[in-house]
C-alpha positions in Angstrom: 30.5 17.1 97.5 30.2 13.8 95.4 33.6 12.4 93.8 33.6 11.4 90.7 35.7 9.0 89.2 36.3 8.6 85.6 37.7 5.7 84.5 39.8 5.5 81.9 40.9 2.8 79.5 43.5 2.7 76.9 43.5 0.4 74.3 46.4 0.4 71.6 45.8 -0.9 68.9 48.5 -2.6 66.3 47.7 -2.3 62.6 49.4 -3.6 59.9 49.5 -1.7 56.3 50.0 -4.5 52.9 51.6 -3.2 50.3 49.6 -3.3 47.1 51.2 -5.7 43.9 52.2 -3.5 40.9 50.1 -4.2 37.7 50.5 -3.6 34.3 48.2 -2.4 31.4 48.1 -5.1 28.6 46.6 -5.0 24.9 43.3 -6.1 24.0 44.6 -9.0 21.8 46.3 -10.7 24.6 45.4 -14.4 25.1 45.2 -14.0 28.7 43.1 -10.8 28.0 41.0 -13.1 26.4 40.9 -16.0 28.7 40.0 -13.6 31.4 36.8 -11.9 29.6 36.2 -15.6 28.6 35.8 -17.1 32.1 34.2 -14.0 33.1 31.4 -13.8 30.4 31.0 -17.4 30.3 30.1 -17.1 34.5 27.5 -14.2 34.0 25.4 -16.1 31.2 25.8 -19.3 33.7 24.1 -17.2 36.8 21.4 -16.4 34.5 18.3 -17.9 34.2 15.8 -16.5 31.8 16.6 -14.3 28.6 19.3 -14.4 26.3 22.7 -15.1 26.8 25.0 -12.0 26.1 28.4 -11.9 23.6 31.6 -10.6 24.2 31.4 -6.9 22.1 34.6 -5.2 22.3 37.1 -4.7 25.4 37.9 -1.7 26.7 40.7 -1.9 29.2 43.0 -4.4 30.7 45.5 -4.6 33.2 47.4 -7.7 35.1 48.9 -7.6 38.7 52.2 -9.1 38.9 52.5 -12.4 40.5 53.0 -15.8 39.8 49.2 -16.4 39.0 46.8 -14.7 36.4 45.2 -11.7 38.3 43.7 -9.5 36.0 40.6 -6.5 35.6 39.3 -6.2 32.6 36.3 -3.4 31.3 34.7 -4.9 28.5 31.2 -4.4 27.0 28.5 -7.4 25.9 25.4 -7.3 23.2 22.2 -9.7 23.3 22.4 -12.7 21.3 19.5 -14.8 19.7 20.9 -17.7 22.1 18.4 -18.2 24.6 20.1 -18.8 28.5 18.7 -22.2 28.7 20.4 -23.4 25.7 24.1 -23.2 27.4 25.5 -22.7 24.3 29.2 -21.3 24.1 28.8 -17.3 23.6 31.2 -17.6 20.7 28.6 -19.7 19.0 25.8 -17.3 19.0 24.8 -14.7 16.8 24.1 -10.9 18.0 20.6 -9.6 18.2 19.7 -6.6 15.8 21.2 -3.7 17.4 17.7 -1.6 17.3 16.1 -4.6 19.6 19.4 -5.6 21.4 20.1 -5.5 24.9 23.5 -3.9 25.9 26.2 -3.6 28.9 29.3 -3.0 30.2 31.3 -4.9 32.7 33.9 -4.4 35.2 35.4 -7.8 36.3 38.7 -8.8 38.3 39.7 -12.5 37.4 41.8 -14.8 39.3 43.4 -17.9 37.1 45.3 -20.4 39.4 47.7 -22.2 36.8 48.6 -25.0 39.3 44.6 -26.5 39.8 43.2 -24.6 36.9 40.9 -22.7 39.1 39.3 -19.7 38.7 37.7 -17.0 41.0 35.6 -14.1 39.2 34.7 -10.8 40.6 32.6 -8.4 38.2 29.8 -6.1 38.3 28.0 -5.6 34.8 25.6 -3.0 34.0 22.8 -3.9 31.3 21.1 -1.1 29.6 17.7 -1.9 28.2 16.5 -1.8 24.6 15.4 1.7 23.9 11.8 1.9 23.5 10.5 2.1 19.7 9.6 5.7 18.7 5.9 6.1 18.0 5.3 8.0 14.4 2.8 10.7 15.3 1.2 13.3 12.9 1.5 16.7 13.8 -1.2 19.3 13.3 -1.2 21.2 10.6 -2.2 24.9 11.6 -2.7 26.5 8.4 -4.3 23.8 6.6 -7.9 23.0 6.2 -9.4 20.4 8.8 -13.0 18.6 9.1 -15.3 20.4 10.9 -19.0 18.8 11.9 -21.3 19.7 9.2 -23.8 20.3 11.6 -23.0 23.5 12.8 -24.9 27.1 13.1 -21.8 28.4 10.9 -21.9 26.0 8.2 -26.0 26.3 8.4 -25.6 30.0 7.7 -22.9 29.7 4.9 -25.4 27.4 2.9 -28.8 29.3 3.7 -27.1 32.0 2.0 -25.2 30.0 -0.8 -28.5 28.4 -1.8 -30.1 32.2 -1.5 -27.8 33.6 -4.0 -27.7 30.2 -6.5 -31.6 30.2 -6.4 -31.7 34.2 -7.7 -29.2 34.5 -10.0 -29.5 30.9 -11.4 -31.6 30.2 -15.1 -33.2 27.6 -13.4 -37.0 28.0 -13.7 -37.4 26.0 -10.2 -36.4 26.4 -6.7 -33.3 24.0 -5.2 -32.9 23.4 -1.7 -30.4 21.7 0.5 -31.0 18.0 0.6 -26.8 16.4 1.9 -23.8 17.9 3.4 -20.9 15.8 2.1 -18.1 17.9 3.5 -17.2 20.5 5.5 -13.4 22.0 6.6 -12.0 25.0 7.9 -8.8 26.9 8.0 -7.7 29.6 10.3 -6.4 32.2 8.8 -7.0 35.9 10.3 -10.7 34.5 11.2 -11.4 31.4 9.1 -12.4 30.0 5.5 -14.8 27.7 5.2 -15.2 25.1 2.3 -18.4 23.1 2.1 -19.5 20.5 -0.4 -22.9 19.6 -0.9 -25.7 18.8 -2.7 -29.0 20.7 -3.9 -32.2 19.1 -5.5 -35.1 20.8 -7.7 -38.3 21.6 -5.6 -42.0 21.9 -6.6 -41.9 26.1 -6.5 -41.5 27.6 -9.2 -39.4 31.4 -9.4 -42.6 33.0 -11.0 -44.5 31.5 -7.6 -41.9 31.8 -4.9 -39.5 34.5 -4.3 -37.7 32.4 -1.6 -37.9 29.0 0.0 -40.9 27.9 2.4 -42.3 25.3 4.2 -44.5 23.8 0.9 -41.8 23.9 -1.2 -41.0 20.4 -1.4 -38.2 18.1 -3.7 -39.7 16.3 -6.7 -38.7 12.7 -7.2 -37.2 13.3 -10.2 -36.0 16.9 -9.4 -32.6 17.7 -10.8 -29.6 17.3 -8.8 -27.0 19.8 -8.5 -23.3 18.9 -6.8 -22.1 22.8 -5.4 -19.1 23.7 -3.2 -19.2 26.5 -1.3 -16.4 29.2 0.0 -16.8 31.8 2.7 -14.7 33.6 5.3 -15.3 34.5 8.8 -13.7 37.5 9.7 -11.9 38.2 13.4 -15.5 39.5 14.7 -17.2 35.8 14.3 -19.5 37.6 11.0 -19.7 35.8 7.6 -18.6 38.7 4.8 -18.3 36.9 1.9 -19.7 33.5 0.3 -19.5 32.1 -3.3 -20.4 28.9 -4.6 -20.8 27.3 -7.7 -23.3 23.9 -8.6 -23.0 21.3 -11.8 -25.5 19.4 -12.7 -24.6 16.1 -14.7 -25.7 16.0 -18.3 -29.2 15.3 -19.3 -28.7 12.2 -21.8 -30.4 12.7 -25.0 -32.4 10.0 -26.3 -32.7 10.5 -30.4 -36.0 9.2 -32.0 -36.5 5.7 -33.4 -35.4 5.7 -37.2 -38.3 4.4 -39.3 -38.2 1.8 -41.8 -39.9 2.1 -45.3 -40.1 -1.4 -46.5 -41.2 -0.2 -50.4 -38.7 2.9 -49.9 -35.2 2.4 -51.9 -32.2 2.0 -49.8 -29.0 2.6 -50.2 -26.7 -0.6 -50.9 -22.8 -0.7 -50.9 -21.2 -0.2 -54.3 -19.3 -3.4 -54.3 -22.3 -5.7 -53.3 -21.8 -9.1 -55.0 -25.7 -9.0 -56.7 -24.8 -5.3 -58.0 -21.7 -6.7 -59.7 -23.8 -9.5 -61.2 -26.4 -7.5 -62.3 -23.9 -5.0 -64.1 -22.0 -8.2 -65.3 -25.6 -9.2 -67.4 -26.6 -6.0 -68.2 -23.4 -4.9 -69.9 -23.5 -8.5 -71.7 -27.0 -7.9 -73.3 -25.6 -4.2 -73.9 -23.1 -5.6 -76.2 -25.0 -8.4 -77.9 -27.2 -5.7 -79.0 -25.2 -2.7 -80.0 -24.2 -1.6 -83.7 -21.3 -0.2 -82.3 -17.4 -1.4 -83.2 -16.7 -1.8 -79.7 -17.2 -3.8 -76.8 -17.8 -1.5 -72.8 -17.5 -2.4 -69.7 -18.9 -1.0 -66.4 -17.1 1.9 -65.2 -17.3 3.9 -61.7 -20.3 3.3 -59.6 -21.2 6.7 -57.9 -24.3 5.4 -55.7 -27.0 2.4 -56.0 -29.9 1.6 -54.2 -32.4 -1.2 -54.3 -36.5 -1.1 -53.4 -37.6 -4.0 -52.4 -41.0 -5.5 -53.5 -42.6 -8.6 -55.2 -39.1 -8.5 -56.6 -36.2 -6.4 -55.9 -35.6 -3.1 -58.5 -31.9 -1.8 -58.5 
């Protein structure tokens, strides 16, 4: 039978416990609140080295241990300045960022302030939230509202082929129109779907009396009429096409009124004020009065109307 011998070793072990130095809570405003949040904002923009240097924004606790040098922990938050880290400037100097493009942050230091040499020793861990990333608009869809379709499309085929049916036999047009441009074409959803179509149609060579419908050889004629139509249908829950209605303008012919002739030995009209008409009355009514028996002198009253024909000389 083996022995076995365990071996044991004690080891005592002497510890020590420190007692922790009271602290007290102290207001924002203090001075050595200040110096404190000071030295340890001052130290953070020193250990960096790219970016913008940060400002003091607001302090949110204090508190000092009790002792016969400055100990204290202070919470205080910081904002983004314009002052770039290079520059060195003091913080206090510097103007805050806009808050929308800002980088933020919130520190936690513990500051030590030896009176006698003027030291310091800084402790602090801040945290630095990022500038929120802007919000991209975006345009929602719109479920009941029309919305461009292709215009190429067996649907929108079949709407027109039936629109142009209809406008070509109950039309007073003495020609036959086909389809010559889709412009537009949109669709709603509704319970199936309405289609609106815009488009344009253009006189052919086939005459109603000829052609009942469209063929192959009717053809558009270069100077064909155009008509601009929209056209409405719905689609009903079973993919058929119940209804379609349309309606076509065509733009004003323009009217071109014949030449007016001129008749140089016709009399025409002159205005009743014309400076020869006034002379001439001016004479006539003085030889009037040189030859009259009468006990009075006239003069020319109202002129209604005058004309003159003009010839070897001109007769008023």
């Amino acid at each position: 039978m083996k022995t076995f011998i365990v071996l044991a070793l004690c080891c005592s072990f002497i510890s020590s416990r420190a007692t922790p130095l009271p602290f007290e809570f102290l207001d924002c405003d203090n001075p050595d609140v200040f110096e404190a949040v000071d030295t340890a904002l001052k130290k953070y923009n020193g250990d960096s080295t790219s970016g913008n240097q940060f400002a003091l924004y607001m302090v949110m606790e204090a508190k000092r241990t009790v002792g016969p040098d400055k100990q204290l922990h202070v919470k205080y938050r910081i904002q983004e300045t314009t002052c770039a880290a290079e520059e060195n400037k003091p913080w206090q100097d510097c103007d805050y960022k806009a808050s929308a493009e800002a980088k933020t942050g919130e520190c936690t230091a513990q500051v030590h302030i030896n009176n006698v040499d003027g030291t310091s020793n800084v402790s602090q861990d801040c945290q630095i939230v990022p500038v929120p990333p802007k919000i991209t608009h975006s345009q929602a869809v719109c479920l009941g509202c029309f919305h461009d379709i292709a215009s190429d499309t067996l649907k929108v085929s079949e709407i027109l082929k039936r629109a142009i049916q209809k406008f070509n036999k109950h039309s007073d047009e003495v020609s036959l129109f086909k389809l010559v441009e889709i412009k537009e074409a949109k669709r709603q959803v509704v319970a199936g779907w309405n289609y609106v179509i815009k488009y344009e149609i253009k006189e052919t060579n086939c005459s109603k009396a000829q052609f009942q419908e469209l063929t192959t050889e009717c053809k558009t004629i270069s100077q064909g009429r155009i008509g601009k139509c929209d056209a409405k249908a719905y689609e009903s829950i079973q993919a058929e096409i119940v209804d379609v209605a349309s309606q076509c303008k065509f733009p004003a012919e323009d009217v071109v009124n014949p030449p007016t002739l001129i008749c140089a030995g016709c009399p025409r009209a002159i205005p009743n004020d014309s400076p020869e008409l006034t002379e001439l009355l001016k004479v006539s009514m003085e030889k009037y009065n040189s030859e009259t028996n009468d006990d009075f002198y006239y003069k020319a009253g109202v002129i209604e109307s005058a004309t003159v024909q003009v010839g070897s000389h001109s007769s008023f």
